[in-house]
mmCIF file of the N, C-alpha and C atoms, coordinates in Angstrom:
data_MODEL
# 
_entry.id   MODEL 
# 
loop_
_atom_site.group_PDB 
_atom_site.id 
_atom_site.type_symbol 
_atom_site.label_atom_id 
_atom_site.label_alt_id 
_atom_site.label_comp_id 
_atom_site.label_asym_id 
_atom_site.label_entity_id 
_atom_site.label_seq_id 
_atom_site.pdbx_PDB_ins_code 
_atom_site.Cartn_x 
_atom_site.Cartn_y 
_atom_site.Cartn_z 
_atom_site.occupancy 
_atom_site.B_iso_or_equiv 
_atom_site.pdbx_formal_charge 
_atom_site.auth_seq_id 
_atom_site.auth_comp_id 
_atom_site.auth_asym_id 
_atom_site.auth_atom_id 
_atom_site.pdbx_PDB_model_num 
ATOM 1   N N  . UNK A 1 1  ? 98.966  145.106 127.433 1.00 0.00 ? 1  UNK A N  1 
ATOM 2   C CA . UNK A 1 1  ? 98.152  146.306 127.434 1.00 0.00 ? 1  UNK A CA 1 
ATOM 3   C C  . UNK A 1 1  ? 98.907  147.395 126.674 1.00 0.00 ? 1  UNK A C  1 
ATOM 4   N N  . UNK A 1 2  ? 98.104  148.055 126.081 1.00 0.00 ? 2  UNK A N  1 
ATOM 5   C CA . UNK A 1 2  ? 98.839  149.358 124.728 1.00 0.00 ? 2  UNK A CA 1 
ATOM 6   C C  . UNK A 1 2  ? 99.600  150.045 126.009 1.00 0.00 ? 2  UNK A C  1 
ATOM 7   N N  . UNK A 1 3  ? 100.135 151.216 125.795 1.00 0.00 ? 3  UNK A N  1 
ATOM 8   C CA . UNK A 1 3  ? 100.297 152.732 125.953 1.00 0.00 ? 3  UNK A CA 1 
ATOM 9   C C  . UNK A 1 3  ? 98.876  153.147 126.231 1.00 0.00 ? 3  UNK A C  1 
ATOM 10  N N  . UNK A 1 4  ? 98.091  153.406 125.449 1.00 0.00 ? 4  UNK A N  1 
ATOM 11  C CA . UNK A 1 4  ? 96.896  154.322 125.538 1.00 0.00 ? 4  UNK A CA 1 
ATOM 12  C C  . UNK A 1 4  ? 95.864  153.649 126.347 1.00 0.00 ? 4  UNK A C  1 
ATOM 13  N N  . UNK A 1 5  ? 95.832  152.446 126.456 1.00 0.00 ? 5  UNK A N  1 
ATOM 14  C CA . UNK A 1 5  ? 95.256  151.257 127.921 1.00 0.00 ? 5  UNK A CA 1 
ATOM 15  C C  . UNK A 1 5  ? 95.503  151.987 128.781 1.00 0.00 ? 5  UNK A C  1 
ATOM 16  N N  . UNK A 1 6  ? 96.916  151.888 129.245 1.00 0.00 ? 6  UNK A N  1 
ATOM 17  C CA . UNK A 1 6  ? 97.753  152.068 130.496 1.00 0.00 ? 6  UNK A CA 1 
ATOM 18  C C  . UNK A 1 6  ? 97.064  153.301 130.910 1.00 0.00 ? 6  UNK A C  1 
ATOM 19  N N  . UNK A 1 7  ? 97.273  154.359 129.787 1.00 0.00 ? 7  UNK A N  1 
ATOM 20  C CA . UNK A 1 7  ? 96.941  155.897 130.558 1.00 0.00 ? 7  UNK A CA 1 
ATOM 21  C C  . UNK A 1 7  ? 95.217  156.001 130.683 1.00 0.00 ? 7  UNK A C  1 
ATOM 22  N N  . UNK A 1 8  ? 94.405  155.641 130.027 1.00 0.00 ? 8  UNK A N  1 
ATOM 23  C CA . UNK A 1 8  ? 93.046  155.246 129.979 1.00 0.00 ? 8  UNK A CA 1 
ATOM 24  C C  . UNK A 1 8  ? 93.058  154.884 131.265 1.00 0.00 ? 8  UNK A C  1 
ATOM 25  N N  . UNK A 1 9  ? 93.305  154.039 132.399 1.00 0.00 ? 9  UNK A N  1 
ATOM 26  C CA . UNK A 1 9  ? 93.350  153.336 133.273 1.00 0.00 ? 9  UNK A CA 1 
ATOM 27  C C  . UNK A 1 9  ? 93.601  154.456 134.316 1.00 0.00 ? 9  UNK A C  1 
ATOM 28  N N  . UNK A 1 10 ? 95.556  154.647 133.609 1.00 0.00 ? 10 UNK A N  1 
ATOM 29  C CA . UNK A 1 10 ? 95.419  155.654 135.199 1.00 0.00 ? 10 UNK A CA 1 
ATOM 30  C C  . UNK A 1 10 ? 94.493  156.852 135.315 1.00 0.00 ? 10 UNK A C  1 
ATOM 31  N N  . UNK A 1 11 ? 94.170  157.220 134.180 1.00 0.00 ? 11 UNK A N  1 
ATOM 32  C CA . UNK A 1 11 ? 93.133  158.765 134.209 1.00 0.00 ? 11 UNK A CA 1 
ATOM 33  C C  . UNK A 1 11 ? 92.107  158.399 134.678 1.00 0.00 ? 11 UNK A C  1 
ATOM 34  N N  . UNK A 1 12 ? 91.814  157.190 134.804 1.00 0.00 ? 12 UNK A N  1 
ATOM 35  C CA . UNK A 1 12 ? 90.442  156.709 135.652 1.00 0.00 ? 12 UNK A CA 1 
ATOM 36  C C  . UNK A 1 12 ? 90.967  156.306 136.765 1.00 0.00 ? 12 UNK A C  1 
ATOM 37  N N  . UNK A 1 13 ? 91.661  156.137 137.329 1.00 0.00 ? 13 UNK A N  1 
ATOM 38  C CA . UNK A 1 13 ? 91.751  155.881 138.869 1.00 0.00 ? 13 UNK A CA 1 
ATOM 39  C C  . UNK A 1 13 ? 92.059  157.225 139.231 1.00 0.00 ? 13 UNK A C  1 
ATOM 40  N N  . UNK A 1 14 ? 93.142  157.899 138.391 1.00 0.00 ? 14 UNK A N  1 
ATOM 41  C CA . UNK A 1 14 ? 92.973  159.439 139.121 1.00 0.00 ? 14 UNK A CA 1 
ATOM 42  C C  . UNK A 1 14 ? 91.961  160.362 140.049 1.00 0.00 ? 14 UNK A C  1 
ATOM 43  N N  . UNK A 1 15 ? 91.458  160.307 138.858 1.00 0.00 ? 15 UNK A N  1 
ATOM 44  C CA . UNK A 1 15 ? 89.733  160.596 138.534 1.00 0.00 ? 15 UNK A CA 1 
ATOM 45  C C  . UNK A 1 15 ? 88.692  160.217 139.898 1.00 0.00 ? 15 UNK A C  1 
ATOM 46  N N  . UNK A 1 16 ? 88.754  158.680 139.674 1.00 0.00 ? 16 UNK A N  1 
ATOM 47  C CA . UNK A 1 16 ? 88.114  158.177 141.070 1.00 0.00 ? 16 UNK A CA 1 
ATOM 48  C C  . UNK A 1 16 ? 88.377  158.256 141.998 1.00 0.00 ? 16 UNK A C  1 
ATOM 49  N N  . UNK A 1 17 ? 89.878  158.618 142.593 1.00 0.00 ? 17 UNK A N  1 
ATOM 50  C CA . UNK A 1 17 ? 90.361  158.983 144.080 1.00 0.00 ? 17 UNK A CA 1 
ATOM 51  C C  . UNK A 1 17 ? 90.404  160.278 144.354 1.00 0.00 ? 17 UNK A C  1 
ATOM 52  N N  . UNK A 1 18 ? 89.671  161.353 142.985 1.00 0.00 ? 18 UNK A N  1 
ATOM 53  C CA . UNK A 1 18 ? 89.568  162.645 143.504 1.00 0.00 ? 18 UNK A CA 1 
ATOM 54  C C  . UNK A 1 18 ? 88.331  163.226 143.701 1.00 0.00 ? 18 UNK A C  1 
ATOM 55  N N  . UNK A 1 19 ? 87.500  161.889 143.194 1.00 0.00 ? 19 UNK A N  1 
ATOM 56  C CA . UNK A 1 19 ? 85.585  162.233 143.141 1.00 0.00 ? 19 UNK A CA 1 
ATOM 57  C C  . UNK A 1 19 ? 85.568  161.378 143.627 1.00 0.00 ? 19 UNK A C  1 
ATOM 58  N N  . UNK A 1 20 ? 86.343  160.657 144.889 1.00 0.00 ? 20 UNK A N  1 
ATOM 59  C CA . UNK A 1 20 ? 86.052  159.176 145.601 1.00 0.00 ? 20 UNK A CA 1 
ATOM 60  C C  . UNK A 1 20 ? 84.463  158.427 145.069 1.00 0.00 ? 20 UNK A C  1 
ATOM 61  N N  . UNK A 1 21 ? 85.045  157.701 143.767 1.00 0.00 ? 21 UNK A N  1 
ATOM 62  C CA . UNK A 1 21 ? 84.117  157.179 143.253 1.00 0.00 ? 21 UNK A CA 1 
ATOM 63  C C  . UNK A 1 21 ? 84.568  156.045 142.624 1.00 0.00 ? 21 UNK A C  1 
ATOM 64  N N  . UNK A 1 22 ? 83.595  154.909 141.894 1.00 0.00 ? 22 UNK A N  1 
ATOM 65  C CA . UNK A 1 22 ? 84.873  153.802 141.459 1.00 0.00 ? 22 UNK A CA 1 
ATOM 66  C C  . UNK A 1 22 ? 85.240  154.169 140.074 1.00 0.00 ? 22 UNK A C  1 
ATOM 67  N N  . UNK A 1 23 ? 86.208  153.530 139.332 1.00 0.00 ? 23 UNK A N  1 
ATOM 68  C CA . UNK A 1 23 ? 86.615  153.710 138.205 1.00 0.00 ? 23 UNK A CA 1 
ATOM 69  C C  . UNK A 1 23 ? 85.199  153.244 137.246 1.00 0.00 ? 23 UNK A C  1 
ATOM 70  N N  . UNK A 1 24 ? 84.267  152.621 137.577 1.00 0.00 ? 24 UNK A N  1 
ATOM 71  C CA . UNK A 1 24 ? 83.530  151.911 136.811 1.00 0.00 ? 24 UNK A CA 1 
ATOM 72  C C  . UNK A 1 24 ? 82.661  152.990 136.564 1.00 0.00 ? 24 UNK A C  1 
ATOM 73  N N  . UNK A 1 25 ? 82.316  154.004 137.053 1.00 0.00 ? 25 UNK A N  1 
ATOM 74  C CA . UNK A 1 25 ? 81.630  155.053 136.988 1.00 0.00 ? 25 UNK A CA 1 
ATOM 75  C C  . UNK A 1 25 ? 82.569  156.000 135.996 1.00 0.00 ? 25 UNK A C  1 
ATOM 76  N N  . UNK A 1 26 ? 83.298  156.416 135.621 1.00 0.00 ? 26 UNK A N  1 
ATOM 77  C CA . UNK A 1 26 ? 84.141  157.061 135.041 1.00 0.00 ? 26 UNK A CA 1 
ATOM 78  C C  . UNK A 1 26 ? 83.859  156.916 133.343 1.00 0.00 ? 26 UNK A C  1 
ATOM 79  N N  . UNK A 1 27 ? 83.803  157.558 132.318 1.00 0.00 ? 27 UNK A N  1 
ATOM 80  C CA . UNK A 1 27 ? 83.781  156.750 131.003 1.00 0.00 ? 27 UNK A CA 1 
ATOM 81  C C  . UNK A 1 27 ? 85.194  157.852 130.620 1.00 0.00 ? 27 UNK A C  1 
ATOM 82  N N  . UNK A 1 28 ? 84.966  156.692 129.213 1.00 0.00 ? 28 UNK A N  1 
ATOM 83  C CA . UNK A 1 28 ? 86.539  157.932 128.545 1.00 0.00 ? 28 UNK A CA 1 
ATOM 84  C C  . UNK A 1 28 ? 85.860  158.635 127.199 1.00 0.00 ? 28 UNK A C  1 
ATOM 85  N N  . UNK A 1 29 ? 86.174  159.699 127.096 1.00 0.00 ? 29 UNK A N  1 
ATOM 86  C CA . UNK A 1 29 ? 85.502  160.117 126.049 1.00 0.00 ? 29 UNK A CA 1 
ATOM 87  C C  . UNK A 1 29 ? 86.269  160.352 125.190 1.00 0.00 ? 29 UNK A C  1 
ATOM 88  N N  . UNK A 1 30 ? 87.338  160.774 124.967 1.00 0.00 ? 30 UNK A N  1 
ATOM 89  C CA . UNK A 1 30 ? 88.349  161.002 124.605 1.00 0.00 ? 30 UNK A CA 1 
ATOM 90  C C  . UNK A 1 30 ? 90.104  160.828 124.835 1.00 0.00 ? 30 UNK A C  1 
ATOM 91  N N  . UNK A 1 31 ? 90.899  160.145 124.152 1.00 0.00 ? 31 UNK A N  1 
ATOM 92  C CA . UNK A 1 31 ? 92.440  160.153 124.320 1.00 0.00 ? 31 UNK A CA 1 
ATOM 93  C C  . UNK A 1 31 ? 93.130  160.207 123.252 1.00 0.00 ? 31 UNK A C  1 
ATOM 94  N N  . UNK A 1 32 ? 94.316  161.655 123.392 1.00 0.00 ? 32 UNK A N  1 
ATOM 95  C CA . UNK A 1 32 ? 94.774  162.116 122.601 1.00 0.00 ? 32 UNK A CA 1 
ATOM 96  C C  . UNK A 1 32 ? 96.441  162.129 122.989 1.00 0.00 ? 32 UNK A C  1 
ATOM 97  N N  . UNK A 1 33 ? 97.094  161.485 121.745 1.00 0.00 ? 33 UNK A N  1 
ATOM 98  C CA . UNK A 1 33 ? 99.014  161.681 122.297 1.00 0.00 ? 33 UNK A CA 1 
ATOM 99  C C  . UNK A 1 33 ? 99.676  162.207 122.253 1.00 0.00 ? 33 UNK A C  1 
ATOM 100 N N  . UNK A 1 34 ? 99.861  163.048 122.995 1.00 0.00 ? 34 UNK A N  1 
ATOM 101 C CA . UNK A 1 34 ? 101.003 164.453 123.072 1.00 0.00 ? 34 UNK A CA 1 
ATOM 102 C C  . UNK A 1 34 ? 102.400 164.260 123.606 1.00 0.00 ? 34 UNK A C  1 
ATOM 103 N N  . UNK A 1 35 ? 103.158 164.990 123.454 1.00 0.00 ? 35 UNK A N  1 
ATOM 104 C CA . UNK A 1 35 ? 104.120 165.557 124.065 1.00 0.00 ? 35 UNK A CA 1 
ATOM 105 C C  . UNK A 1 35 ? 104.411 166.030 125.055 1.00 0.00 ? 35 UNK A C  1 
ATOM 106 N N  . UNK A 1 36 ? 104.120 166.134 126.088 1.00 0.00 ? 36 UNK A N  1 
ATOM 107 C CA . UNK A 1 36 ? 104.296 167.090 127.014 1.00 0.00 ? 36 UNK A CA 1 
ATOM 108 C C  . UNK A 1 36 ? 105.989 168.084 127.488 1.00 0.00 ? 36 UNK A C  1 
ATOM 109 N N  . UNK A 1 37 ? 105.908 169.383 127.563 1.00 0.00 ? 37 UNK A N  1 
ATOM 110 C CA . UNK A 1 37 ? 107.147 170.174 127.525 1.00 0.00 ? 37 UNK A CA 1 
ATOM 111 C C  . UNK A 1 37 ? 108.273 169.519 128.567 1.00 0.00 ? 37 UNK A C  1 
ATOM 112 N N  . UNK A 1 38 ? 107.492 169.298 129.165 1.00 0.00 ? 38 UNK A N  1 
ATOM 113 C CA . UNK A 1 38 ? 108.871 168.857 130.477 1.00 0.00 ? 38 UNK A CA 1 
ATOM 114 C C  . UNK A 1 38 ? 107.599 167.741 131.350 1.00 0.00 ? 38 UNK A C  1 
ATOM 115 N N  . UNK A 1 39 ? 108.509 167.202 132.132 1.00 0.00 ? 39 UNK A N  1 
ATOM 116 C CA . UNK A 1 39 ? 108.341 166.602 133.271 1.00 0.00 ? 39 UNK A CA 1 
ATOM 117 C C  . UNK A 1 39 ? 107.119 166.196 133.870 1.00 0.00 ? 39 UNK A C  1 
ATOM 118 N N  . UNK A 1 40 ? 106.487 167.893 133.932 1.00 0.00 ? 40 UNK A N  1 
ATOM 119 C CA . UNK A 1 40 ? 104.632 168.033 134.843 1.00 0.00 ? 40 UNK A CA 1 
ATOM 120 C C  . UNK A 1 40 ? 103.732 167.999 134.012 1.00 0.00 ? 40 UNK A C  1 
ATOM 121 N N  . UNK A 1 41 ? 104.268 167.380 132.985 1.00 0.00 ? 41 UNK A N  1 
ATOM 122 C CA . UNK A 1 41 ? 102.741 167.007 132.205 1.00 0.00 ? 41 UNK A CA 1 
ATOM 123 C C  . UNK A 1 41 ? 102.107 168.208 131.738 1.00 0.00 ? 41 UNK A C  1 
ATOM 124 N N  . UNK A 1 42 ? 102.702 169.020 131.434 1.00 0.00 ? 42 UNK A N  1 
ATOM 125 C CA . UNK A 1 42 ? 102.153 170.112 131.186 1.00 0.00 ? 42 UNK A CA 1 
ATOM 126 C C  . UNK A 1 42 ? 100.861 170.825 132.258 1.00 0.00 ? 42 UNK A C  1 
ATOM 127 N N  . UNK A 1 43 ? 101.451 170.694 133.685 1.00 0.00 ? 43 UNK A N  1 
ATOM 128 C CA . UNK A 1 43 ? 100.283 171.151 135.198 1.00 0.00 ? 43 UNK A CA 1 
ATOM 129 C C  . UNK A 1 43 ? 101.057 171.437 135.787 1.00 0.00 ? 43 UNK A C  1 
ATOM 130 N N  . UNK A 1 44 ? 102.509 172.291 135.218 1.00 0.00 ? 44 UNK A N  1 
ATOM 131 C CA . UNK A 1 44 ? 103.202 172.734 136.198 1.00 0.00 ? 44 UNK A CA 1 
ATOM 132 C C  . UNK A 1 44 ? 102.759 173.271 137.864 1.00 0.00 ? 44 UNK A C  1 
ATOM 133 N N  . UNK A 1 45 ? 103.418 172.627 138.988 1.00 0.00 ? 45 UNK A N  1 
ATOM 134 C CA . UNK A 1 45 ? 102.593 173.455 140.451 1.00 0.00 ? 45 UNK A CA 1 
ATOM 135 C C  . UNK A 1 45 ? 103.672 174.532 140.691 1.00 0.00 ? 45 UNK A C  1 
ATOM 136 N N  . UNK A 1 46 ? 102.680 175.644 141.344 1.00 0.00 ? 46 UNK A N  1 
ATOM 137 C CA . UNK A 1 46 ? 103.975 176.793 141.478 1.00 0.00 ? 46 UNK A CA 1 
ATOM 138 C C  . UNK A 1 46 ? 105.351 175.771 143.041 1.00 0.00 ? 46 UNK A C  1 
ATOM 139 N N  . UNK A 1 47 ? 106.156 176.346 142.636 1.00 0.00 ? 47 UNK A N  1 
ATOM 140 C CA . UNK A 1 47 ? 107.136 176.207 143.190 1.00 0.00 ? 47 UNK A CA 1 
ATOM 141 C C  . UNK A 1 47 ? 108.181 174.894 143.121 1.00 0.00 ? 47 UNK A C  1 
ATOM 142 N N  . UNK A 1 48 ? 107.510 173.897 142.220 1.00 0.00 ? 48 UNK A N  1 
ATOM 143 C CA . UNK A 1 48 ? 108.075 172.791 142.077 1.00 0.00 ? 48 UNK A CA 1 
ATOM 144 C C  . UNK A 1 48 ? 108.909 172.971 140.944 1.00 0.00 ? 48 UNK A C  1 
ATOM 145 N N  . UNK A 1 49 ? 110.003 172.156 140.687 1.00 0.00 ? 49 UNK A N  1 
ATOM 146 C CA . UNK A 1 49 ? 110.882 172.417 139.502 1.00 0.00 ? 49 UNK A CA 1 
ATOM 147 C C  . UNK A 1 49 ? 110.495 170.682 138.798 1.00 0.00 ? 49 UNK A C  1 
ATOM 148 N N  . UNK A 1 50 ? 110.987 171.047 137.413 1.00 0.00 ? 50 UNK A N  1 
ATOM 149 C CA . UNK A 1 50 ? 110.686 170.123 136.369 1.00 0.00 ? 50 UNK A CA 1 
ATOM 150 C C  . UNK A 1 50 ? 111.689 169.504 135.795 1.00 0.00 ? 50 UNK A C  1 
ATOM 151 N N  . UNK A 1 51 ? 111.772 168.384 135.796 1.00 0.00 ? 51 UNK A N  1 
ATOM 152 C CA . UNK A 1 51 ? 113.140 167.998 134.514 1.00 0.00 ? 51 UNK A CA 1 
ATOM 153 C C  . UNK A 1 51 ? 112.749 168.508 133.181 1.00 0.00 ? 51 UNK A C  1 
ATOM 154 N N  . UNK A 1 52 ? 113.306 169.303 132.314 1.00 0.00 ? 52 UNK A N  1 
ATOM 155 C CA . UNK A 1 52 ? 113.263 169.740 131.181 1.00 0.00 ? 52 UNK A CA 1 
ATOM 156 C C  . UNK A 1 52 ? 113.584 169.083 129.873 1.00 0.00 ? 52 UNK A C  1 
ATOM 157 N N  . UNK A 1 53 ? 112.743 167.685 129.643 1.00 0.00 ? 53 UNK A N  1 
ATOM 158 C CA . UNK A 1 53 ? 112.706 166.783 128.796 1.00 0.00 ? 53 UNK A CA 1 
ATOM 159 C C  . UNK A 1 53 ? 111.289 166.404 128.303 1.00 0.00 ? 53 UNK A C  1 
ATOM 160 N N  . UNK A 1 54 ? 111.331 166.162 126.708 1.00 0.00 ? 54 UNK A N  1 
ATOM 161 C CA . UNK A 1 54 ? 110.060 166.232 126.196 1.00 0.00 ? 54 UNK A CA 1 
ATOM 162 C C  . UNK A 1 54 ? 109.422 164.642 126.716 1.00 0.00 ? 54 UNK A C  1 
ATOM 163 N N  . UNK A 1 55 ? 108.521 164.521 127.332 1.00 0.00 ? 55 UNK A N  1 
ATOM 164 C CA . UNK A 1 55 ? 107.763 163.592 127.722 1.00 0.00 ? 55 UNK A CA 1 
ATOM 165 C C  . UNK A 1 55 ? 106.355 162.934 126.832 1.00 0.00 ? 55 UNK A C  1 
ATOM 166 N N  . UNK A 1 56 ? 106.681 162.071 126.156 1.00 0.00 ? 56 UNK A N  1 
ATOM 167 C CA . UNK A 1 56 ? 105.771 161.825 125.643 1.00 0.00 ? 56 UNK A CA 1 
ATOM 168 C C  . UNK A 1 56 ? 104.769 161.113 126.512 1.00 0.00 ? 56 UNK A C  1 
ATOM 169 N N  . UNK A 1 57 ? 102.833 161.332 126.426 1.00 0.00 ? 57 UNK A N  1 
ATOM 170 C CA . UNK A 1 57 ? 102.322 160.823 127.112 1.00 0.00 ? 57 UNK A CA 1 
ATOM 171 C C  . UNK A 1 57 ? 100.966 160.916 126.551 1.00 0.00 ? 57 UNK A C  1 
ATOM 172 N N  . UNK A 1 58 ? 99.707  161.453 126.899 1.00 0.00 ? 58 UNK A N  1 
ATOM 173 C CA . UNK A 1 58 ? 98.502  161.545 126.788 1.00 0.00 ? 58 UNK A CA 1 
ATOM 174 C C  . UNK A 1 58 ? 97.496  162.508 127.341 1.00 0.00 ? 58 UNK A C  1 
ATOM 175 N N  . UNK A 1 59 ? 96.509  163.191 126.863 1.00 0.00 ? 59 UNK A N  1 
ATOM 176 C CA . UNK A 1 59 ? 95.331  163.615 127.406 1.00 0.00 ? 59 UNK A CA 1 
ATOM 177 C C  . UNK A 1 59 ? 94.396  163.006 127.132 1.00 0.00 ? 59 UNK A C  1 
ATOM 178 N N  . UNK A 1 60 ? 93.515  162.660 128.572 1.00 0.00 ? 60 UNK A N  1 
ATOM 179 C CA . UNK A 1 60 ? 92.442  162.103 128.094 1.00 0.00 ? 60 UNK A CA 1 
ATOM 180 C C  . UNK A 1 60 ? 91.485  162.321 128.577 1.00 0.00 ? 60 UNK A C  1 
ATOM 181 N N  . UNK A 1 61 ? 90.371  162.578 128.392 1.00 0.00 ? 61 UNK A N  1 
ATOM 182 C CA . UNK A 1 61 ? 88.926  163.214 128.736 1.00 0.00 ? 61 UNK A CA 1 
ATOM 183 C C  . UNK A 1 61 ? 88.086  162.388 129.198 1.00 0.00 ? 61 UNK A C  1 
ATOM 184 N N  . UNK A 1 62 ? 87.589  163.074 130.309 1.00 0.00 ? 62 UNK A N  1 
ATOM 185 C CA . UNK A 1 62 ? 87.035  162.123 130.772 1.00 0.00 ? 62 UNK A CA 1 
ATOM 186 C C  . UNK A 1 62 ? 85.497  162.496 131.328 1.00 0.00 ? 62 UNK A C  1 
ATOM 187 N N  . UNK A 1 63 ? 83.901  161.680 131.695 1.00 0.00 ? 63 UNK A N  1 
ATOM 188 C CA . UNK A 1 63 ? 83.079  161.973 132.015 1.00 0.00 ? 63 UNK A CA 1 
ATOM 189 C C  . UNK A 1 63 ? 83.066  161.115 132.993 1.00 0.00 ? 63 UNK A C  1 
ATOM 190 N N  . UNK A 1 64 ? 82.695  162.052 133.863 1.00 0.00 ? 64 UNK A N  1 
ATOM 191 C CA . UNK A 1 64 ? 81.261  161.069 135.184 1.00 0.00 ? 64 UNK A CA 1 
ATOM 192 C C  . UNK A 1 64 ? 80.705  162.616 135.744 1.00 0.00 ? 64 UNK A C  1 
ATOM 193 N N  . UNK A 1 65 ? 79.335  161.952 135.981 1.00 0.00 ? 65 UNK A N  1 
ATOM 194 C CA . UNK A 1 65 ? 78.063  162.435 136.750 1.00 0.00 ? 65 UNK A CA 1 
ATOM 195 C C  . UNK A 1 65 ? 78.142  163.506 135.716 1.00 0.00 ? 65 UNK A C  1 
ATOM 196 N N  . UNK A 1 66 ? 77.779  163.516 134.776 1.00 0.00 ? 66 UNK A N  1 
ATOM 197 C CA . UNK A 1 66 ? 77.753  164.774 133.574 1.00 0.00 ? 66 UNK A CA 1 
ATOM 198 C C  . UNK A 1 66 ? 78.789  165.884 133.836 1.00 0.00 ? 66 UNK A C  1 
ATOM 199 N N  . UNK A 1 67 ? 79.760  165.950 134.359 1.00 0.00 ? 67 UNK A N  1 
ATOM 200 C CA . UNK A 1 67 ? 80.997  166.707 133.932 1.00 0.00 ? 67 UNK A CA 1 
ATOM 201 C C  . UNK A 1 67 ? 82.075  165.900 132.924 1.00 0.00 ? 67 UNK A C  1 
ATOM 202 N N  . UNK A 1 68 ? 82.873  166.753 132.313 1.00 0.00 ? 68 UNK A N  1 
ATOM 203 C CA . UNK A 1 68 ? 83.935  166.092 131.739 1.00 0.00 ? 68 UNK A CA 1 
ATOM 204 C C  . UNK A 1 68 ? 84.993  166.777 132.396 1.00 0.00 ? 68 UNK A C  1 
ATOM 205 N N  . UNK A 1 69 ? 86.322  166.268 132.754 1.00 0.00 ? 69 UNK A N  1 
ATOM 206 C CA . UNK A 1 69 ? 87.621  166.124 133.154 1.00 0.00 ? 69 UNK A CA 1 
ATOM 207 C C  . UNK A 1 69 ? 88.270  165.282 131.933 1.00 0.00 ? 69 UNK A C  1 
ATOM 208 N N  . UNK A 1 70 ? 89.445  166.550 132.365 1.00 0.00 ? 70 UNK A N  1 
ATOM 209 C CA . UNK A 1 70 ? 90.966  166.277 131.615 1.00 0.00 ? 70 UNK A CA 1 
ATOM 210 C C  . UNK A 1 70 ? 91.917  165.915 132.143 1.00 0.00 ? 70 UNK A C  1 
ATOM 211 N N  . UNK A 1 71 ? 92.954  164.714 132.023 1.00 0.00 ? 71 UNK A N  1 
ATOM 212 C CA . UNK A 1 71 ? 93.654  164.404 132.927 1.00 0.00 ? 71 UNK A CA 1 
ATOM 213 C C  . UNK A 1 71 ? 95.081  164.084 131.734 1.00 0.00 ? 71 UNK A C  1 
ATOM 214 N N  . UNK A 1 72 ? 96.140  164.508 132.378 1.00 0.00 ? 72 UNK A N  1 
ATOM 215 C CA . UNK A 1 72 ? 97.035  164.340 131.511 1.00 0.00 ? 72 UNK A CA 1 
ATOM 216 C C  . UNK A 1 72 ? 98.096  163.161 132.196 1.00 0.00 ? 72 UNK A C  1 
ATOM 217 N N  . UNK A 1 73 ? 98.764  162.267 131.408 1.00 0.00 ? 73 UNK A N  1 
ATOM 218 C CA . UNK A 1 73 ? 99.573  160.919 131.806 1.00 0.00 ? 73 UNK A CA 1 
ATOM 219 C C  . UNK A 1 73 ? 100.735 161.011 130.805 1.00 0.00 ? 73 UNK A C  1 
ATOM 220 N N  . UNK A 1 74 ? 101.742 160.399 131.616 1.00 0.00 ? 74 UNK A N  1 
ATOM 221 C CA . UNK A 1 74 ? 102.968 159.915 130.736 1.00 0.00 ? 74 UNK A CA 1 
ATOM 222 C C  . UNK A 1 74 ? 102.641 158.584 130.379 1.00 0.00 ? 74 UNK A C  1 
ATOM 223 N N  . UNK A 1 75 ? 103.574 157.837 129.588 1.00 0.00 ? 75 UNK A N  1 
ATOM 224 C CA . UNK A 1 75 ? 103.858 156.256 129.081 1.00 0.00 ? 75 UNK A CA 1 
ATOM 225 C C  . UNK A 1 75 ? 103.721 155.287 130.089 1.00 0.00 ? 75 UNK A C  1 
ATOM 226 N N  . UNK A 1 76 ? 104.079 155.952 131.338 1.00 0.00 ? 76 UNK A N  1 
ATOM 227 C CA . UNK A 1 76 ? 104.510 154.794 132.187 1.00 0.00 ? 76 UNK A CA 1 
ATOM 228 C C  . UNK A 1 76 ? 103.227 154.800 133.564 1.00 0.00 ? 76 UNK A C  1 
ATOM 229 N N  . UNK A 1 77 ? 102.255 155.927 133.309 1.00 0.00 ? 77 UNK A N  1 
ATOM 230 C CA . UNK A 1 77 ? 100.981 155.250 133.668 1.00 0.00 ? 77 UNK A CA 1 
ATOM 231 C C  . UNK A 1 77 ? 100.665 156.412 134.982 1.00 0.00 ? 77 UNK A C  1 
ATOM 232 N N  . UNK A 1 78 ? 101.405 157.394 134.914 1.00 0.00 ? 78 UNK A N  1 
ATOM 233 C CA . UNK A 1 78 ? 101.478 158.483 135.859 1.00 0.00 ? 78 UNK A CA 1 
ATOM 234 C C  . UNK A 1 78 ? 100.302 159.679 135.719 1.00 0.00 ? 78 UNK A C  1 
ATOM 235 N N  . UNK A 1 79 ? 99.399  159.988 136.367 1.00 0.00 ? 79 UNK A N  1 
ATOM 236 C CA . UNK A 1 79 ? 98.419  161.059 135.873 1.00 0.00 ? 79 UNK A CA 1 
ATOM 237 C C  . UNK A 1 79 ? 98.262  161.874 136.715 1.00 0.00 ? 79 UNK A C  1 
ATOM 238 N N  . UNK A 1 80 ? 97.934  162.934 135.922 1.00 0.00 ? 80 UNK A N  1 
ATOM 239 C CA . UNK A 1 80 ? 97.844  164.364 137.119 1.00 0.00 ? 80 UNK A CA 1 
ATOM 240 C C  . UNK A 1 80 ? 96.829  165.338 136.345 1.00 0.00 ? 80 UNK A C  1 
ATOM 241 N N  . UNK A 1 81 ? 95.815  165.865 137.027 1.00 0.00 ? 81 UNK A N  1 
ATOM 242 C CA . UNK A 1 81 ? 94.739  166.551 136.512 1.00 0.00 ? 81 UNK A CA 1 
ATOM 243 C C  . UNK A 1 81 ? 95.502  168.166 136.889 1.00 0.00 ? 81 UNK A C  1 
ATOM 244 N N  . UNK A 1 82 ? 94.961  168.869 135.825 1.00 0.00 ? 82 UNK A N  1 
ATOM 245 C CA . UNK A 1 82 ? 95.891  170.567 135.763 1.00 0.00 ? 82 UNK A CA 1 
ATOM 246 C C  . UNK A 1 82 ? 94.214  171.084 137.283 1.00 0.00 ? 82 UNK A C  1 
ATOM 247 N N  . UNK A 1 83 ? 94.836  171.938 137.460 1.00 0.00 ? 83 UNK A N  1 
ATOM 248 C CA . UNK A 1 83 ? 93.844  172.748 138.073 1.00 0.00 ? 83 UNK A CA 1 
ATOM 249 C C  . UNK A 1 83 ? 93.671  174.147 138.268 1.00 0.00 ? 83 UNK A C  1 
# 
């Protein structure tokens, strides 16, 4: 499975355990490969600290039930939606 599989995948399970829905409902509309500044994927939470290393990973866009969501992932399959 690519890199861009992997994060495709986790941005859809993300996704589905936060709209408790299945992944099959989810489409991708978009995935794009970034950099991220440090650590949080660029969704820093207040009070948490970051390792300060460039992380390469992904945004990827996503639809169900006519909204789109953005969910951002590292390489290794980790995703976290900003809020």
């Amino acid at each position: 499975m690519s890199p861009s599989e992997t994060a495709s995948q986790a941005a859809q399970a993300e996704l589905a355990r936060r709209l408790n829905v299945s992944a099959e409902q989810i489409q991708v509309v978009s995935i794009e490969s970034v950099e991220w500044p440090d650590a949080s994927l660029g969704c820093p939470q207040p009070g948490q600290m970051y390792i300060q290393v460039i992380t390469p990973g992904y945004k990827v866009t996503l639809s169900a039930a006519g909204q789109r969501y953005e969910v951002h992932t590292d390489l290794k399959g980790r995703a976290v939606m900003c809020r």
